[in-house]
C-alpha positions, -999 to 999 in steps of 0.1 A, spaced: -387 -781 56 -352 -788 42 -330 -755 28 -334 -761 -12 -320 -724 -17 -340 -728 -54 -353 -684 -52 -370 -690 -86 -407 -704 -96 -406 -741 -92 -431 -765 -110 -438 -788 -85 -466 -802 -104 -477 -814 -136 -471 -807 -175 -442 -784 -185 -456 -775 -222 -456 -739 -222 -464 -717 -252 -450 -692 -279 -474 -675 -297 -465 -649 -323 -503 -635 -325 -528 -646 -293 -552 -669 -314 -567 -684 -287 -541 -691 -261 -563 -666 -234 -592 -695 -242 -567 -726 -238 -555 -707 -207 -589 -702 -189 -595 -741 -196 -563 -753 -180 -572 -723 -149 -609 -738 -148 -595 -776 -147 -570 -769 -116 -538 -765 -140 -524 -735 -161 -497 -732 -186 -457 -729 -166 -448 -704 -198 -466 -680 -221 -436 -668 -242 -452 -638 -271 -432 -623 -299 -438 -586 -310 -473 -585 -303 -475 -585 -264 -506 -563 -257 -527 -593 -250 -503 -606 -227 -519 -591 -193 -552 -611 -204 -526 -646 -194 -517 -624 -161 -550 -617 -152 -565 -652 -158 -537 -673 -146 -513 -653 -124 -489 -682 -118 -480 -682 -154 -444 -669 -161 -445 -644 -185 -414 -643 -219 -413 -616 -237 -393 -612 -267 -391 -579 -290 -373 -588 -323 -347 -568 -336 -316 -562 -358 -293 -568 -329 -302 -597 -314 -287 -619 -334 -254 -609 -315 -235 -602 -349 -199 -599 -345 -198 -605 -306 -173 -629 -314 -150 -600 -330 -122 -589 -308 -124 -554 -325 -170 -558 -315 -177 -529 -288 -197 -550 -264 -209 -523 -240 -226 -509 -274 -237 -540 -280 -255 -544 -247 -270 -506 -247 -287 -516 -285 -304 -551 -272 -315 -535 -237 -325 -507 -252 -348 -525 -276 -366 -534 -246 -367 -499 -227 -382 -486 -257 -411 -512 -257 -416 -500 -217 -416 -466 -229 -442 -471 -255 -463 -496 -228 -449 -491 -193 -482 -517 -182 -459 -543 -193 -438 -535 -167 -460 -554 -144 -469 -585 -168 -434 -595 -179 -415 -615 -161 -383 -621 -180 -374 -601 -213 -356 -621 -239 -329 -599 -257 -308 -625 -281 -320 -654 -305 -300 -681 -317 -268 -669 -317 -238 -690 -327 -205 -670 -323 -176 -690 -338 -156 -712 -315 -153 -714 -278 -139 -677 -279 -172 -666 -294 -190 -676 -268 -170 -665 -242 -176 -631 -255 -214 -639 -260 -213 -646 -223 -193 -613 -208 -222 -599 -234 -248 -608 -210 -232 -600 -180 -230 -569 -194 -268 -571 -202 -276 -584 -167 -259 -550 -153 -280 -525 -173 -310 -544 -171 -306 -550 -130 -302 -508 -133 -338 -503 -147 -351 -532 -125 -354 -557 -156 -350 -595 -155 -335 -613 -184 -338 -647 -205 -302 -649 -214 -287 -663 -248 -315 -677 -265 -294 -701 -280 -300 -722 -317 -307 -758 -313 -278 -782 -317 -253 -756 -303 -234 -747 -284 -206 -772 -287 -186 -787 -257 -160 -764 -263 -179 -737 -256 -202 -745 -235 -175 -743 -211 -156 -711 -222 -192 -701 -212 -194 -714 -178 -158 -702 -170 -168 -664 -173 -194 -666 -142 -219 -656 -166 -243 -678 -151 -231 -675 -115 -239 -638 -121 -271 -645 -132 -283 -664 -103 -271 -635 -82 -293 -615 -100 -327 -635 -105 -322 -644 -143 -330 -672 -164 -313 -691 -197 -335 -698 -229 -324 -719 -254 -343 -740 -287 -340 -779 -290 -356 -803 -306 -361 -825 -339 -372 -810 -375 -393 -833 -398 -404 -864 -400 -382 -886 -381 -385 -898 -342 -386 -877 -313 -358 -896 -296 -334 -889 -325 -305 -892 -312 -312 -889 -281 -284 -905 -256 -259 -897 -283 -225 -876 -274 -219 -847 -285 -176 -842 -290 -155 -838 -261 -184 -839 -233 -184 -860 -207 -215 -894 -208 -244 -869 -189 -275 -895 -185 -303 -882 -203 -288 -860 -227 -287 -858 -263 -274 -844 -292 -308 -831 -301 -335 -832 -273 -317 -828 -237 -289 -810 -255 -292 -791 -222 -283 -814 -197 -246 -807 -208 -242 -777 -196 -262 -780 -162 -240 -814 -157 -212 -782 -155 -244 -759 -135 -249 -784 -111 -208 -788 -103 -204 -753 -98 -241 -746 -80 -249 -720 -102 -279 -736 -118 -311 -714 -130 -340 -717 -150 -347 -732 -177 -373 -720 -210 -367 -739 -239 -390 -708 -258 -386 -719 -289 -394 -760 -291 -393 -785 -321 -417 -818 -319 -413 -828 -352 -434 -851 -373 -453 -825 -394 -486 -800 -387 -516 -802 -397 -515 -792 -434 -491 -828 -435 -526 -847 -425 -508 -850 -389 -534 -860 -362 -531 -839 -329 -528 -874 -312 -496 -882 -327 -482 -849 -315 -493 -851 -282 -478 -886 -281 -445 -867 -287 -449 -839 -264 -453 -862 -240 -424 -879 -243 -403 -850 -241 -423 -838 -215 -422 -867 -191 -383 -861 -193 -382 -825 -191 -402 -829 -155 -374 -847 -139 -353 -816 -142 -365 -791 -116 -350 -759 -128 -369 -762 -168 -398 -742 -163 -414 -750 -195 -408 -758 -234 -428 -737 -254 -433 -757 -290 -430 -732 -322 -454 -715 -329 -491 -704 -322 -502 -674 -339 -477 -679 -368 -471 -647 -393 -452 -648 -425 -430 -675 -432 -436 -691 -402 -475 -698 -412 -469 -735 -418 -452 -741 -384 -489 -736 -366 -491 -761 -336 -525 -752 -328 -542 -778 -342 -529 -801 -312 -537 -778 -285 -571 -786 -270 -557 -822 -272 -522 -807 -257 -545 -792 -229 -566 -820 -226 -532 -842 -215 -519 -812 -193 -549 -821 -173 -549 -859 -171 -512 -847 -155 -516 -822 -133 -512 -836 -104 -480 -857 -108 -450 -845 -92 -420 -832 -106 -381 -830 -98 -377 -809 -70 -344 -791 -58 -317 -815 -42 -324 -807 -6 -296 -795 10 -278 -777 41 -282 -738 42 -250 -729 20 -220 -723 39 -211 -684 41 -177 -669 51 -174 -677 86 -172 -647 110 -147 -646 137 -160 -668 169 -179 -653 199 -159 -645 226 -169 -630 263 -172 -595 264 -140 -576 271 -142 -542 288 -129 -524 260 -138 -536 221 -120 -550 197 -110 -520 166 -103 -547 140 -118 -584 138 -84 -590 128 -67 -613 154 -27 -624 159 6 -603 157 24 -626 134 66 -629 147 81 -614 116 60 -600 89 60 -621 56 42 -626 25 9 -650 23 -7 -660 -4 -39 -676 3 -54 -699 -24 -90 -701 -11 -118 -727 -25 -150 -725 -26 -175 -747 -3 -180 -772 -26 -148 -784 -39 -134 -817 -30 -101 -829 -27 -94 -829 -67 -92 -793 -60 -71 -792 -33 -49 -812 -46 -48 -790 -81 -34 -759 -60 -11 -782 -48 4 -797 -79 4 -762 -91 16 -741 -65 41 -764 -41 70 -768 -55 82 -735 -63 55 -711 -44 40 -728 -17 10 -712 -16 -16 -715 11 -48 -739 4 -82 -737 23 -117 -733 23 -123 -706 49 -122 -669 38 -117 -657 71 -84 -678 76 -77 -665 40 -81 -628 53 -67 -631 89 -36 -617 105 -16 -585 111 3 -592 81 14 -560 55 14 -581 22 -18 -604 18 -32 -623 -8 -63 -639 -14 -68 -662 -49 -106 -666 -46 -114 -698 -70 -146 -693 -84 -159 -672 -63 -197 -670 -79 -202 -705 -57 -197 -682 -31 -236 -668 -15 -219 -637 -9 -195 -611 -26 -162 -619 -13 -144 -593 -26 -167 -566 -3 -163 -595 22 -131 -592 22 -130 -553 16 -152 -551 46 -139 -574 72 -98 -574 64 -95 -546 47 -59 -542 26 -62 -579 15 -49 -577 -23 -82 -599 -43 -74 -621 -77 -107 -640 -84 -102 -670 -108 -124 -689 -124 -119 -727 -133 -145 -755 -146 -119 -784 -140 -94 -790 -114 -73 -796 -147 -78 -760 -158 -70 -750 -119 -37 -760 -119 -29 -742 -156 -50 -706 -142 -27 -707 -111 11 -714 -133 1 -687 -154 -4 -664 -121 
């Protein structure tokens, strides 16, 4: 089989509509349908109340399991505030969910990813740039008590291009590949007015992405960036807006399957969404007149005419390149002390501007328009040429490095040990050559 290098669930198969459910109702009996009729649900997302959530484990063990415990925090106040202590920040939401373990450690074993922040929606792309160093933060603590993540939870209709990629140029999402999380985020359309609003329409500053929209497919913008950088991951849309009214409006279930589908037929081309879980089942409160269950035995009636149609699938591709080791050579009679080869003739300074396996010329040429005329600086795509030589002053700019399969910083402190490490992270060639002037 082709190397797809995908180390998440993948829905190969059939209908992504997933679930949120603030109280059970009867998700466990729409579960054991789909289970009995060869299908299940991708996503069972709960809020709050989660004991009935090993009931979905039990009958349908292929169903990924969202959790979400609400509290004061996650709302991410102030994270956009210089002056914001963000390691305190990430102790209060993770510690929201180590208190719900302590209180049920069985859930332990049912939960798959824990969702920590909802909707949101720091000013400007600085904001979210903190947001996202937020979650790396998170990521660490969580990864320390064996935890997996759904990060952000962002509001529908954000975040702007802007900063979506202040985002992507922290790593967060790099980072969270490395460590098996996911992203959740809300889309869709509120009231009476078509599914497809808007669909297909920019949103300012972003490149044309086919397929996305201002409203529905707001996430194709930021994978177009995912993609480019290889640091895709999942995809829940927990929280999921069909539009066209419930069943207190005189709406038949019909007419919102008909729109589920629609977004659904879309949503299945993209291999790393997992699900979209439409709000809400179970609803409590003010949220007692968003109640989608209504449509569901007709929602699980089309999951099954479905089930058997295939899905996007991971780009099939060559294992990803890793940093070369030095070649084999015959055996010598005594060993080598250092797989550091070449006594350079006089000692100088290198500075090695290394780029990751996936950049193209654009790139290259970036360093160059940056670095040639005054500095001069090495360019290459091989961290071992970046790291070789008996040199005493060596320097390795590491562009993105989270494209990178492995740590190069312990590659480097491993296998060319005194090598002096500046990672640097860029979404645009454009941005290349402004990170590297200001070096």
């Amino acid at each position: 089989m082709p190397e797809t290098a995908w180390p998440y669930p993948l829905i190969e198969r059939g209908s992504k509509v997933g679930v949120h459910a603030i109280r059970s109702n009867r998700v466990t009996e729409f579960a054991r349908t789909l289970v009995a009729g060869g299908a299940a649900f991708p996503v069972v997302k709960a809020v709050d109340d989660l004991g009935w959530l090993p009931q979905i484990k039990a009958i349908s063990p292929r169903t990924v399991i969202v959790a979400r415990q609400t509290s004061r925090y996650e709302g991410c106040e102030r994270v956009g505030d210089p002056s914001t202590d963000l390691d305190e920040m990430a102790d209060n939401l993770v510690g929201v969910v180590l208190e719900k373990l302590q209180r049920h450690p069985e859930l332990r074993d049912v939960v798959d990813y824990w969702e920590i922040s909802n909707e949101p929606d720091p000013p400007g792309a600085e904001g979210y740039r903190r947001l996202a160093l937020l979650m790396i933060k998170c990521m660490e603590r969580a990864e320390a008590e064996g935890l997996k993540l759904g990060l952000f939870g962002l509001n529908a209709g954000t975040p702007e291009w802007p900063e979506i990629e202040a985002m992507v140029e922290t790593g967060v999402f790099g980072r969270a590949r490395r460590g098996g999380h996911i992203l959740t985020l809300h889309e869709g359309v509120f009231g009476n007015v078509p599914i497809d609003r808007w669909w297909g329409d920019p949103i300012p500053g972003a490149p044309r992405v086919e397929g996305a929209g201002a409203l529905c497919f707001r996430y194709r913008y930021l994978y177009h960036l995912l993609r480019q950088r290889g640091e895709v991951i999942p995809l829940v849309v927990s929280e999921f807006y069909a539009g066209g009214g419930y069943a207190q409006d005189g709406v038949a279930p019909e007419a919102i399957v008909e729109r589920m589908a629609w977004y659904d037929e879309k949503a299945r081309q993209d291999y790393w969404v997992l699900a979209f879980c439409p709000f809400t089942l179970g609803p409590v409160g003010q949220w007692v007149n968003t109640d989608y269950e209504f449509a569901y035995p007709a929602l699980v009636d089309y999951m099954l005419t479905v089930k058997e149609k295939p899905n996007g699938q991971p780009e099939a591709v060559a294992p990803t390149p890793t940093p070369e080791e030095p070649p084999a050579e015959e055996p010598e009679e005594e060993p080598q002390e250092s797989p550091r080869r070449g006594a350079p003739r006089v000692q100088y300074r290198r500075t090695y501007v290394l780029l990751p396996p996936d950049a193209d010329s654009t790139w290259a040429r970036a360093v160059v328009e940056a670095t040639w005329d005054e500095r001069r600086f090495t360019v290459g795509s091989s961290a071992d040429d970046a790291g070789i030589g008996d040199l005493d002053d060596r320097t390795v700019i590491a562009v993105n490095p989270s494209r990178w399969p492995t740590d190069l910083k312990t590659f480097f402190d491993t296998y060319y040990p005194g090598v002096r490490y500046i990672p640097v992270e860029a979404a645009t060639p454009a941005q290349l050559v402004s990170r590297l002037r200001a070096l």
